[in-house]
N, C-alpha and C positions, 0 to 999 in steps of 0.2 A: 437600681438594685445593687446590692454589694455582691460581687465575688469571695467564693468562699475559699480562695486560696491566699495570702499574704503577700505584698505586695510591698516592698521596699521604698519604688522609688518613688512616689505621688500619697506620703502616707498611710498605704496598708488597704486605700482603697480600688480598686479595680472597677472601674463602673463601664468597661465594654463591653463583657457579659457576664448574662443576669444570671443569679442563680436561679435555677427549680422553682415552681411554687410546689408549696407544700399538700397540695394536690396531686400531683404528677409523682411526688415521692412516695405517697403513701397508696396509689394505682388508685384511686374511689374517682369515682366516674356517676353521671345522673342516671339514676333508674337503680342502682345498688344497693339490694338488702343488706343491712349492716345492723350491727349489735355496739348500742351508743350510752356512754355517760353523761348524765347532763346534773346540776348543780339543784335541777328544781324537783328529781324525783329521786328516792331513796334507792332506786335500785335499777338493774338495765333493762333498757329499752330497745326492741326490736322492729326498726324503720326502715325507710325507702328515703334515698337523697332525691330529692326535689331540686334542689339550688346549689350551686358551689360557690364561696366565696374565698377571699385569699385565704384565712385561715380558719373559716368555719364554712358550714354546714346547714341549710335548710334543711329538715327533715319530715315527712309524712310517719305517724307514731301506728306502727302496726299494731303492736302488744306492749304491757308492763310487767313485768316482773313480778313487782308487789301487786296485792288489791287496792290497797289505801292511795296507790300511785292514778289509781282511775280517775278519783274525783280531778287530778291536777288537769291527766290528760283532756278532760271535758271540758276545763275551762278555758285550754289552747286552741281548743280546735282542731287537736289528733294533730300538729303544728309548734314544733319545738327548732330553736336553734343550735348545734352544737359544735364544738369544738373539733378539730380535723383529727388532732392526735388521741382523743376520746374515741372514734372511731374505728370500731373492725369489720372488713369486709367479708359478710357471712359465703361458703363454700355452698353452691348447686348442686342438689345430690337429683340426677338424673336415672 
């Protein structure tokens, strides 16, 4: 992985450490209700992470937004993939 500081003497690369994955920056963790874009339904969706990948996201699709968004969800299997920066971690109201 590249280092994200600049690096003069070996062409600007740093490869003794790694940066962040882009999970750990943005704190999403498995089992977190989150409010997510995805490219296949018109509107946000409100999920549970299942899986974490380096830069996306398995999701379990709790609700849609839209109605018309149903039939998609049906055909996934309430199972969508999305994007890590698409995602916001919804707050716990206890």
């Amino acid at each position: 992985m590249i280092k994200e500081v600049y690096n003069f003497a070996n062409g600007g690369l740093n490869v003794e450490t790694p940066s962040k994955p882009v999970t750990e920056k943005q704190g999403i963790k498995v089992g977190d209700a989150c409010r997510a874009k995805s490219e296949m339904f018109s509107g946000w969706l409100r999920c549970e992470v299942v899986k974490l990948y380096q830069n996306a996201a398995m999701v379990k699709i709790i609700a849609c937004r839209n109605p018309q968004d149903d039939v998609v969800q049906h055909e996934l299997d309430d199972v969508a993939i999305v994007r890590i920066r698409d995602l916001t971690v919804l707050k716990e109201v206890s």
